[in-house]
C-alpha positions as CSV (number, residue, x, y, z in Angstrom):
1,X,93.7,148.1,103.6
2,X,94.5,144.8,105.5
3,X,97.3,142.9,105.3
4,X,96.0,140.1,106.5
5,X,94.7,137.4,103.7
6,X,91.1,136.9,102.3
7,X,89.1,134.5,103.6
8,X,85.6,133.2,102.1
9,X,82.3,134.8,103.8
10,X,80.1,132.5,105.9
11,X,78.0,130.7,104.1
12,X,80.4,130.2,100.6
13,X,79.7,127.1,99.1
14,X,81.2,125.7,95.5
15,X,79.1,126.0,92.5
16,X,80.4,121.9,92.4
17,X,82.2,120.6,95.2
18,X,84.3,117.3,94.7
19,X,82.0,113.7,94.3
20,X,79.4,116.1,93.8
21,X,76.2,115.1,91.2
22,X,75.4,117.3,88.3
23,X,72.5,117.3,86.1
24,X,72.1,117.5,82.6
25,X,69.1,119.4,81.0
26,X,67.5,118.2,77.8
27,X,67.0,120.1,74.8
28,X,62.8,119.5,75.3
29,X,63.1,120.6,79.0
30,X,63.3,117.3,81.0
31,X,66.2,116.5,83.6
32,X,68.7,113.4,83.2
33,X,69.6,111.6,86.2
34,X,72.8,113.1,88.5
35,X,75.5,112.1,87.6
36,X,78.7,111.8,89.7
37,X,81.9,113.3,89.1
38,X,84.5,110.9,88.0
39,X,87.4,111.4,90.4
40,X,90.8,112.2,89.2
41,X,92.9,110.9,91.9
42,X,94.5,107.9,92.0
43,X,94.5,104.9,94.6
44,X,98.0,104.6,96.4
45,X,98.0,101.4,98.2
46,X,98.1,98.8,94.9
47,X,99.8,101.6,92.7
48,X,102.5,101.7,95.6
49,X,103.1,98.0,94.8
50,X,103.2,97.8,91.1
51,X,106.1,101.1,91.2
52,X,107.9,98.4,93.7
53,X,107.5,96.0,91.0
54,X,108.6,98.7,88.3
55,X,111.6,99.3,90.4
56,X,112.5,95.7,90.6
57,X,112.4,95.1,87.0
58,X,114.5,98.2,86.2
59,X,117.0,97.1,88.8
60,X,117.1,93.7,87.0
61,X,118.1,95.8,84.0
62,X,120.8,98.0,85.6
63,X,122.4,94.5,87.5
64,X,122.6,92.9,83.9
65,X,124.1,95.8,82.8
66,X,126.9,95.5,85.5
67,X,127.1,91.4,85.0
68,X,125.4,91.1,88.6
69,X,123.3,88.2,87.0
70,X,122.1,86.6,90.3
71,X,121.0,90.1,91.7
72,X,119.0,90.6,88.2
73,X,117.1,87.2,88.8
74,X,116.3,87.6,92.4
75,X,115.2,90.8,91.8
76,X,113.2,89.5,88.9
77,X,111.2,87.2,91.3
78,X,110.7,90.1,93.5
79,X,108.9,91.6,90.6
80,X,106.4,88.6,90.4
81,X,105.4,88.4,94.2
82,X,104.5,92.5,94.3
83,X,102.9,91.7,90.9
84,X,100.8,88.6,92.3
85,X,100.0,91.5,95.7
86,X,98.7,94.3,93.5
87,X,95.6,92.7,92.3
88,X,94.6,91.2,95.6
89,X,95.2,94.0,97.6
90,X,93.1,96.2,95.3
91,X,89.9,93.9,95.1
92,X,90.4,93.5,98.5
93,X,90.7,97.1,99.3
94,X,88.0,97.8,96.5
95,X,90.5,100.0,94.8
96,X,90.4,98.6,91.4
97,X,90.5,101.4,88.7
98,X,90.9,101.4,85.0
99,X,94.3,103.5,85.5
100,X,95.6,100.8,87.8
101,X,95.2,98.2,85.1
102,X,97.1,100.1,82.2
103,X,100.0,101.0,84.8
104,X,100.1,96.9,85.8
105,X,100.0,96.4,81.9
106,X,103.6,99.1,81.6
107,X,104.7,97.9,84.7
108,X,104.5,94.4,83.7
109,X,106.1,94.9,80.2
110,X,109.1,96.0,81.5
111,X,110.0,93.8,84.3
112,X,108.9,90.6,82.8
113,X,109.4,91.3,78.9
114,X,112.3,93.8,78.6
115,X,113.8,92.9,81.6
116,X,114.2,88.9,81.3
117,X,115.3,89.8,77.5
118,X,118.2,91.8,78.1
119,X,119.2,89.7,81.2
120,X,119.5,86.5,79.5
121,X,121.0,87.8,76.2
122,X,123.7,89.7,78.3
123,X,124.2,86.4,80.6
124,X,124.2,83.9,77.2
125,X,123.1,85.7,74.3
126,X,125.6,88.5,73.7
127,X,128.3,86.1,71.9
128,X,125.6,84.5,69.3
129,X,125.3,87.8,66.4
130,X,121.5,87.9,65.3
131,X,120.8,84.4,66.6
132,X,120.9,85.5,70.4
133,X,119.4,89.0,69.9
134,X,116.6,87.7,67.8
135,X,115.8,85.3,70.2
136,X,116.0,87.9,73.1
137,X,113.6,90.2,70.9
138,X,111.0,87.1,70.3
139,X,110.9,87.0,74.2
140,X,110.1,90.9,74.4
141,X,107.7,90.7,71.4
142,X,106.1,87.7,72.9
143,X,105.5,89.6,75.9
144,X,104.1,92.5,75.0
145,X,101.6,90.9,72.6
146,X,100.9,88.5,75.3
147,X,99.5,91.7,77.4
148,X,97.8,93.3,74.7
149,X,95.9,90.2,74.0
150,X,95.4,89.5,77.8
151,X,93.7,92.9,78.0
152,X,91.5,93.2,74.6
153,X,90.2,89.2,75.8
154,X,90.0,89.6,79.4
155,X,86.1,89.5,79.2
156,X,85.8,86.6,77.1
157,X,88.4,84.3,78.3
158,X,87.8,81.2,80.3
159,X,88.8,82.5,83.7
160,X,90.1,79.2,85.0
161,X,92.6,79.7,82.5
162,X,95.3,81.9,80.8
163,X,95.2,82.2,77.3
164,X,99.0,81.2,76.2
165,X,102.0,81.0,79.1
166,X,101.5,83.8,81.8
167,X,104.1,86.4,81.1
168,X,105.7,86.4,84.7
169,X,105.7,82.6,85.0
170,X,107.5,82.8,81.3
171,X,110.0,85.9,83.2
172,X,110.1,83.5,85.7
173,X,111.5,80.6,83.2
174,X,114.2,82.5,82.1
175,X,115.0,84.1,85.2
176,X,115.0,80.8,87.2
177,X,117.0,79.5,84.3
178,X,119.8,82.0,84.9
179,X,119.6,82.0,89.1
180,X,119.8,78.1,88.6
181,X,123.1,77.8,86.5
182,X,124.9,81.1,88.3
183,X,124.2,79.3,91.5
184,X,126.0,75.7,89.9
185,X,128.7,78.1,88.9
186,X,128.2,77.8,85.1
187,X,128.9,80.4,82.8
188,X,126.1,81.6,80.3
189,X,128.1,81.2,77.5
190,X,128.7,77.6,78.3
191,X,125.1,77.5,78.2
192,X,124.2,79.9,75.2
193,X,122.2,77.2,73.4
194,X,120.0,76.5,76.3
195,X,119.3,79.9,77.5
196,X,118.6,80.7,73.3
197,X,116.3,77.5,73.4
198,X,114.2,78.3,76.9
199,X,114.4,82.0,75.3
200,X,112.2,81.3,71.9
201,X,110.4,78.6,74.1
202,X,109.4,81.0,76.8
203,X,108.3,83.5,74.1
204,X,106.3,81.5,71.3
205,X,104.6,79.9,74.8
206,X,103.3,83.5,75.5
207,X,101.2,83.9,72.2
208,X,99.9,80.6,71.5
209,X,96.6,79.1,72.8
210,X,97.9,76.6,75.2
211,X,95.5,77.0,78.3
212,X,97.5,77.3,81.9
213,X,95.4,77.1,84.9
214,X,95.4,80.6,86.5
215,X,94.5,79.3,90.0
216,X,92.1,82.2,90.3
217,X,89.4,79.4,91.2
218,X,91.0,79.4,95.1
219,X,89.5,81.7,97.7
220,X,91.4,82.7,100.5
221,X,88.1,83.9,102.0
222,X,86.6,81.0,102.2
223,X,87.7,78.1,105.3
224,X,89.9,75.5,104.2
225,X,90.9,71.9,105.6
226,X,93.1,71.6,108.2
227,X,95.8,70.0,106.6
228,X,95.5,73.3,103.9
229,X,98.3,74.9,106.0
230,X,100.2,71.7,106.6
231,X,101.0,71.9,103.0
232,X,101.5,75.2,102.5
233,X,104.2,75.1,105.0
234,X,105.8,72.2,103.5
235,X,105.9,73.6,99.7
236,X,107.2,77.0,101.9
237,X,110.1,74.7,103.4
238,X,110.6,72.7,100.2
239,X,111.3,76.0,98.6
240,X,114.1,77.6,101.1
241,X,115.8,74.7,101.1
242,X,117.4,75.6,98.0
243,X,115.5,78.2,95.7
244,X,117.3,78.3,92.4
245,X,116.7,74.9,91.8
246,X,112.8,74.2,93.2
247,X,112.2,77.6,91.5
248,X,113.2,76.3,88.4
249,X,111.6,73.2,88.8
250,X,108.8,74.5,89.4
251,X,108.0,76.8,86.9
252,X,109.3,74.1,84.1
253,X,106.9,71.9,85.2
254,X,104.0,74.8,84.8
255,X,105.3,76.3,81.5
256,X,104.9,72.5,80.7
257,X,101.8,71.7,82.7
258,X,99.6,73.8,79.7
259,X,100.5,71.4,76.7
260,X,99.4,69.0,78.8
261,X,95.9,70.2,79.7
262,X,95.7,71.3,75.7
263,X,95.9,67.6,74.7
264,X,93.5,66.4,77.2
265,X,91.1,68.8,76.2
266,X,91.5,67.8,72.5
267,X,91.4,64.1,73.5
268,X,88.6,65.0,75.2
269,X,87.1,66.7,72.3
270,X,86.6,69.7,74.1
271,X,87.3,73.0,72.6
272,X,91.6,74.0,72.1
273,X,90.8,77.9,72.3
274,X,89.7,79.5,75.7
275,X,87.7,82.0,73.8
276,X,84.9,80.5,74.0
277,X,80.9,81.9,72.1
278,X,79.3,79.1,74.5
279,X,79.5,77.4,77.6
280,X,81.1,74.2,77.8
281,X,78.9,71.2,78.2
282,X,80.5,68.4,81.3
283,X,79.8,65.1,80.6
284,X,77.3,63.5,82.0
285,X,77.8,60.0,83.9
């Protein structure tokens, strides 16, 4: 007998090789169309990104832990830009899949609901008994239902908007909150009131109606004015100057930006919830 190992004859084939199409008989004799076998890999490029943006948010964790509170912020905006990169480079790629989405969902949770939680009540919160960890658990709770309702509505949402405060801007709120006042040398418990105010404001934001423009209007593919760049390059400069506080800035002005467009549109007489059964009508000049 031969030692050396089988190989398949000439010829061998696979009853059903991989992407193959099979068909389905009927019980009266008739043939359904092929159908293609769902593949059960997974797309690495945008997974790749949202593990670097599970990482980041379970580093913020471990740097609260060890009262490195600047490291946990940073690495909390980290979190948001490979979060923001995920998305694009899938529909760019045309690697969306449904597995993709519920992994950005987990991923998500954690670095910008348990994350921002624990870093704030372990900068600010820790000293307060029930006030601060309730506060810090409103935050967490506001984040998760914040996902769950992004991803049961996400078909019948106004896509120019988000439906309540974003939950990374809202990460991004607290985080900034924390990057701003470690970088002026202030200590969180100084500033326990504050960080428990921003806290319950960051996570009642996340659940209500208020409409936040999602900026998903703005193609990249399509050409822009010259003086597009120009400004890009300023808000880029503008923003190294001195990050903790045009960070902060920044994203209080958003997280205040939807209560604004919410009473517009009621002044307006225009519809307060972004679900909408109808298409809005513009007014006519």
């Amino acid at each position: 007998m031969s030692s050396s190992p089988r190989r398949k004859p000439k010829g061998s084939f696979k009853l059903f090789p991989k992407g193959a199409r099979k068909s389905q008989q009927r019980n009266d004799g008739s043939v359904l169309p092929a159908v293609r076998e769902r593949s059960r890999g997974i797309y690495l490029l945008p997974n790749a990104f949202t593990t670097a943006a599970l990482f980041c948010g379970f580093y913020a964790i471990v740097m609260a832990m060890d009262q490195q509170f600047h490291q946990a912020a940073v690495a909390i905006f980290i979190a948001m830009v490979l979060d923001g990169l995920d998305g694009r480079v899938a529909r760019l790629t045309n690697t969306q899949s449904e597995f993709g989405a519920q992994y950005d969902s987990l991923s998500d949770m954690l670095s910008f609901g348990a994350a921002p939680a624990l870093v704030v009540y372990e900068w600010a919160l820790r000293g307060m008994g029930k006030l601060g960890w309730l506060a810090a658990f409103v935050y967490c709770a506001g984040a998760a239902l914040r996902l769950a309702r992004f991803n049961t509505n996400i078909a019948v949402v106004d896509k120019r908007y988000f439906q309540g405060l974003p939950s990374p801007a809202a990460a991004a709120l607290v985080a900034g909150f924390v990057l701003l006042m470690d970088d002026l040398q202030f200590a969180g418990t100084d500033l326990r009131w504050y960080a428990w105010a921003i806290a319950l404001f960051a996570g009642l934001t996340m659940v209500t109606n208020v409409p936040f423009y999602s900026f998903k209007e703005v193609n990249l593919r399509k050409t822009v004015p010259f003086m597009a760049p120009l400004l890009i390059l300023l808000v880029y400069v503008i923003v190294v100057s001195d990050p903790p506080k045009v960070l902060f800035g920044l994203f209080v002005l958003y997280g205040l930006s939807g209560y604004i467009v919410l009473l517009w549109r009621w002044r307006r007489g225009r519809p307060v919830s972004l679900i909408q059964t109808k298409a809005e009508h513009t007014d006519e000049k």
